[in-house]
C-alpha positions as CSV (number, residue, x, y, z in Angstrom):
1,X,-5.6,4.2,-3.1
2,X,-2.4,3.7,-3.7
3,X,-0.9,1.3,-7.1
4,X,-0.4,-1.9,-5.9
5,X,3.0,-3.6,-6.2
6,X,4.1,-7.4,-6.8
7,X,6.7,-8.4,-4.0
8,X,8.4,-12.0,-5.4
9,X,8.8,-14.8,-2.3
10,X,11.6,-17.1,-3.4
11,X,11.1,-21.1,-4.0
12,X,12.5,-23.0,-0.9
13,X,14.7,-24.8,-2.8
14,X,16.2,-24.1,-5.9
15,X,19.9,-24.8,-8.0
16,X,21.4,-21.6,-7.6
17,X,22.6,-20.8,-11.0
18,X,19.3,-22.0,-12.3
19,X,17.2,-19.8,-10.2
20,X,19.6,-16.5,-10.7
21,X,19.1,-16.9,-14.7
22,X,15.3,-17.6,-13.8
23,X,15.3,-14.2,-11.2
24,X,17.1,-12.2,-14.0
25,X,14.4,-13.2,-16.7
26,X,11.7,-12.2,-14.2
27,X,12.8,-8.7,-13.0
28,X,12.9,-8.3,-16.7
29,X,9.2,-8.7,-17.0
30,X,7.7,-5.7,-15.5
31,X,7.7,-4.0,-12.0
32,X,9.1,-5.8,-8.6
33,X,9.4,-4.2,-5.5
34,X,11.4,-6.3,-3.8
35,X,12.5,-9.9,-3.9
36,X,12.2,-12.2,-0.1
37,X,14.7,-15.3,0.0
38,X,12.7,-17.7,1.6
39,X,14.7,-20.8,2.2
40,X,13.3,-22.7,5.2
41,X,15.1,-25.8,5.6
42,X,18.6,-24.5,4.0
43,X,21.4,-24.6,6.3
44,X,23.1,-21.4,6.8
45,X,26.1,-21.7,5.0
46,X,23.3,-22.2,1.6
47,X,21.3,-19.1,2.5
48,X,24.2,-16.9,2.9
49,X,25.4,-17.8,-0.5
50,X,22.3,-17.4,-1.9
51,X,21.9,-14.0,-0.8
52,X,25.3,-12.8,-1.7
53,X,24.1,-14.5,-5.4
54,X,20.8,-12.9,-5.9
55,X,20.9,-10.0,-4.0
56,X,23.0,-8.0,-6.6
57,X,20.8,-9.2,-9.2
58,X,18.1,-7.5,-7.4
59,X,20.2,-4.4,-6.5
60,X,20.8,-3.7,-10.0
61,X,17.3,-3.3,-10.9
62,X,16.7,-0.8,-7.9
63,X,14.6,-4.2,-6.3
64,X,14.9,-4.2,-2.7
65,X,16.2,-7.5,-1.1
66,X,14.3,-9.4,2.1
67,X,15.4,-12.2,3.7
68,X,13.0,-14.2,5.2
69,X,12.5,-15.3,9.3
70,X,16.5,-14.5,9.8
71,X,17.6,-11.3,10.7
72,X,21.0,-12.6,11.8
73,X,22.0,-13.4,8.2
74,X,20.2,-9.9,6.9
75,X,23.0,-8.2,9.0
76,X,25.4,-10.2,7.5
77,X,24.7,-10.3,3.9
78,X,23.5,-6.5,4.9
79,X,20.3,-7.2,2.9
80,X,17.9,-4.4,3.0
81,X,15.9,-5.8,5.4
82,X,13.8,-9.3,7.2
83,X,10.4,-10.7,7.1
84,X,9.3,-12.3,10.3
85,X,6.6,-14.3,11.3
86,X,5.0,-14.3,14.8
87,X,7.0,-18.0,15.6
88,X,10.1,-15.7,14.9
89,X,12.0,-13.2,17.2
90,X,9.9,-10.3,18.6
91,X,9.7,-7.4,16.6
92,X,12.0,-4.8,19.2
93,X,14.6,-7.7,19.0
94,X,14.9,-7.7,15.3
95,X,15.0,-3.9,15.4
96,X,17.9,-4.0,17.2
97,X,19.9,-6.3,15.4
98,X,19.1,-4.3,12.3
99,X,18.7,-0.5,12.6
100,X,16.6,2.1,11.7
101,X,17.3,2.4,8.5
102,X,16.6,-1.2,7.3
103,X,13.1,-3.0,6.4
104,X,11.2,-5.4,8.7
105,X,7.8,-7.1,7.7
106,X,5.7,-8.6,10.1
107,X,3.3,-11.6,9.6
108,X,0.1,-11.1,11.0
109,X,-2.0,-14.0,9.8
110,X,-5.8,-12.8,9.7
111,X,-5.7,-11.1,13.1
112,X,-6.4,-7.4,13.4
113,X,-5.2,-7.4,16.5
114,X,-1.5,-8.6,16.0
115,X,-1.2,-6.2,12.9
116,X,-2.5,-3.0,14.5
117,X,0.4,-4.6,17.6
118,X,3.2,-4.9,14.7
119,X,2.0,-1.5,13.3
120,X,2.3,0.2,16.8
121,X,5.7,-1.1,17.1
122,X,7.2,0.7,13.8
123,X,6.8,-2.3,11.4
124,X,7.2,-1.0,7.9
125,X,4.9,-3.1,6.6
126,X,2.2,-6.0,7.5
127,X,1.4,-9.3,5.8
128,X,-1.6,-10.5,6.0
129,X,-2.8,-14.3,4.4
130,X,-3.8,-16.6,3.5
131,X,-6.4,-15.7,1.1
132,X,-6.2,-18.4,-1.6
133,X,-5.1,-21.9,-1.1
134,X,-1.3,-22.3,-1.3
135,X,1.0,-25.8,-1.1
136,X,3.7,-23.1,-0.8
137,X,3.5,-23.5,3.0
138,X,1.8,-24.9,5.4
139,X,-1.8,-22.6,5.7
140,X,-2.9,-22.2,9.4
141,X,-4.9,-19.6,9.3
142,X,-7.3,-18.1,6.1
143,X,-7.7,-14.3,5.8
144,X,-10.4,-12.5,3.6
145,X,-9.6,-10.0,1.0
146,X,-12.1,-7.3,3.4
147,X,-9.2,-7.2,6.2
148,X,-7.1,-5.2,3.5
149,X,-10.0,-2.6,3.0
150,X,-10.1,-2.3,7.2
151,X,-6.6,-1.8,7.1
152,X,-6.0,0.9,4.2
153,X,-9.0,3.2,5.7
154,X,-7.0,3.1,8.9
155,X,-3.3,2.8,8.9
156,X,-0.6,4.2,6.4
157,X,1.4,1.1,7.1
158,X,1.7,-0.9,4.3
159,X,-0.2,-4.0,3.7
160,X,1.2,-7.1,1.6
161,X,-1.2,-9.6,0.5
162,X,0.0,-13.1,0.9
163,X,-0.6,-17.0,-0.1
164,X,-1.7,-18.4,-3.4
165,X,-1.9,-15.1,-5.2
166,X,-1.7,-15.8,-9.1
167,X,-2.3,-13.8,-12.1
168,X,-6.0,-15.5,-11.8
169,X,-6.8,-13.4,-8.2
170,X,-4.2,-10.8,-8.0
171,X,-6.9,-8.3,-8.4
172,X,-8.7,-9.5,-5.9
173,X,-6.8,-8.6,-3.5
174,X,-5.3,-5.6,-5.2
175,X,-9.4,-4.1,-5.1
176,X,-9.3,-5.0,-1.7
177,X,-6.6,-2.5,-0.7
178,X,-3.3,-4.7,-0.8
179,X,-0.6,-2.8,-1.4
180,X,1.8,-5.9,-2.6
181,X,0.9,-9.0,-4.0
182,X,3.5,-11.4,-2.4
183,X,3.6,-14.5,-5.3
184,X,6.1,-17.2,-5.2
185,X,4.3,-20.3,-6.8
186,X,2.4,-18.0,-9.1
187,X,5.6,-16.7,-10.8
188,X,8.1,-19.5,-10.4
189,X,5.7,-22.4,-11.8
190,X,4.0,-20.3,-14.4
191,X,3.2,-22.4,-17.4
192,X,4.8,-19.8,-19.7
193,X,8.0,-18.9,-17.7
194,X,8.8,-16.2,-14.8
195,X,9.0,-13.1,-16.7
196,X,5.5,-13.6,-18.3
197,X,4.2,-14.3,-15.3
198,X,5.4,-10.9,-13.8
199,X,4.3,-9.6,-16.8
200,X,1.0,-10.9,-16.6
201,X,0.3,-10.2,-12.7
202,X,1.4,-6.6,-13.3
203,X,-1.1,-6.2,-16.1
204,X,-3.8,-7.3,-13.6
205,X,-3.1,-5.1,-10.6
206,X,-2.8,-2.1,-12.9
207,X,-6.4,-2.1,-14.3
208,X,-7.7,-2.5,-10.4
């Protein structure tokens, strides 16, 4: 099995200069794979600036850079690639917007059937979640940690673990096969600060 990875999911809302001091101190805490902006509710104009913001930060530290449900600003920003969920454009349309060369993620819920769908299509990786309660986002479906084990013994695809993942039950997951641990809440809110928390969470996932 392969070492399982922590993938960082932004805060929806955030003071920009706030959160880049906060993003710095975490990449300093251990091993990130790559950093999503999530920012739901943002107008464009906000997300755009984020990106261009954080985006460097990440780059600079060899993270690689998602931006979340909009691959319209990904190509402009050029971020390295877009997460999608299955409310969002079709996979083939996103494709072509971005390229070959670029990332897309594809939200599958806790359905076998729309992952091995996203996989056939040339996703380069698939989410899978909830597994733990989250107030993150709005939870409309609940996924158990044994989809992850279906999925490693069968695909090569990627699998990303997803929704109230903290330091507490990142192994969880990580046992079950993930290979990320997306954590937003779990970082951002820890009681000791972001770069403990990715500190923490990678100490977990490395004695799975």
């Amino acid at each position: 099995m392969t070492d399982t990875r922590l993938y960082l999911i932004t805060p929806s809302k955030f003071d920009l200069d706030t959160f880049s001091a906060q993003l710095k101190d975490a990449l300093e805490g251990g091993d990130v794979a790559s950093v999503q902006l999530r920012m739901k509710e943002s107008y464009d104009e906000e997300i755009i600036k984020a990106a261009r913001t954080l985006m460097p930060i990440c780059h600079a530290r060899d993270v690689a850079f998602i931006i979340n449900d909009r691959p319209d600003i990904a190509v402009k920003v050029n971020a390295d690639g877009v997460h999608i969920g299955q409310e969002d454009q079709s996979y083939k349309e996103t494709r072509e917007m971005l390229g070959d060369d670029k990332i897309i993620g594809v939200t599958c819920k806790s359905s076998k059937h729309l992952a091995m769908t996203a996989g056939e299509q040339g996703a380069d990786y698939i989410a899978f979640g909830s597994f733990f309660p989250t107030t993150t986002k709005i939870t409309t479906s609940m996924a158990k940690p044994e989809i992850l084990t279906w999925w490693q013994e069968l695909f090569e695809i990627p699998c990303v673990a997803i929704g109230g993942i903290t330091e507490d039950n990142a192994d969880i997951v990580a046992k079950a096969g993930a290979d990320f641990v997306a954590v937003c809440a779990g970082v951002w809110d820890h009681e000791m600060g972001a770069k403990e928390a990715v500190k923490k969470i990678n100490q977990v996932i490395s004695e799975v």
